[in-house]
C-alpha distance (Angstrom), angle and dihedral (degrees) to the residues before:
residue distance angle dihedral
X1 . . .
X2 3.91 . .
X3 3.41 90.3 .
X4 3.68 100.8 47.4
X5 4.23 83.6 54.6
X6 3.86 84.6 41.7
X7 3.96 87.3 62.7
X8 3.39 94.2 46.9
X9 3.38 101.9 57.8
X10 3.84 99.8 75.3
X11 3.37 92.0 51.0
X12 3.94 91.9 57.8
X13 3.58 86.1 46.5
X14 3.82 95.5 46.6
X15 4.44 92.6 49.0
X16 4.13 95.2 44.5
X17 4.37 79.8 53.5
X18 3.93 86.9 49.8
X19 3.73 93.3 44.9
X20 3.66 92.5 41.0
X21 3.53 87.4 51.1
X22 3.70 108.0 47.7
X23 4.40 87.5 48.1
X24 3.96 92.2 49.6
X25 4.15 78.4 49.2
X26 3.60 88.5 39.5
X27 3.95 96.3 52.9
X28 4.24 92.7 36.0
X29 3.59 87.7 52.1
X30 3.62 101.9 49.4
X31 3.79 132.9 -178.7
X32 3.60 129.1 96.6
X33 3.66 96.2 -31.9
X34 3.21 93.5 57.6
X35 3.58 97.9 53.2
X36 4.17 94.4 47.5
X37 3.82 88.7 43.4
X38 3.69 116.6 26.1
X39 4.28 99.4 80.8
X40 4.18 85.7 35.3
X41 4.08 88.3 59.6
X42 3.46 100.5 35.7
X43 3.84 87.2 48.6
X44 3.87 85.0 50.9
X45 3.74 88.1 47.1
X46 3.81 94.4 61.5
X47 3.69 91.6 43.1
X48 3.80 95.4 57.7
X49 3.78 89.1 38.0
X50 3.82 87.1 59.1
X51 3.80 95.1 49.3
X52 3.86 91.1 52.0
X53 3.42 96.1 51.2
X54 3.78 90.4 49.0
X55 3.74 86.9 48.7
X56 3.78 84.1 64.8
X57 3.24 103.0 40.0
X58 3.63 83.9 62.8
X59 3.89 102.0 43.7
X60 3.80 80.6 58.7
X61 3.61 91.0 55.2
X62 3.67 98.6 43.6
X63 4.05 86.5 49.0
X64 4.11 90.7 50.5
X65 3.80 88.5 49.9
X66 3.15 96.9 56.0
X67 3.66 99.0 -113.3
């Protein structure tokens, strides 16, 4: 199970970059994309930021169990 969690975590890693990335674009960029998108990715940012950290809380769980 550890490793299946293990695997996962790059991925969470890899979408909160993309999300990141496309609101800093987002808010550099400006205009009315910006202002209909910006809060909605940054909001989406946190979210998957959240889950990934979660993800390794729980890898470090499965690891100290002995699973």
């Amino acid at each position: 199970m550890s490793g299946f969690v293990f695997f996962l975590i790059p991925i969470g890693l890899a979408a909160t970059l993309i999300i990141l990335g496309l609101g800093i674009y987002s808010l550099a960029k400006g205009g009315a994309f910006a202002k209909a998108n910006s809060n909605k990715l940054m909001r989406l940012r946190v979210a998957a930021q959240a889950i990934t950290i979660a993800l390794m809380m729980l890898f470090l769980w499965l690891v100290s169990q002995g699973a």
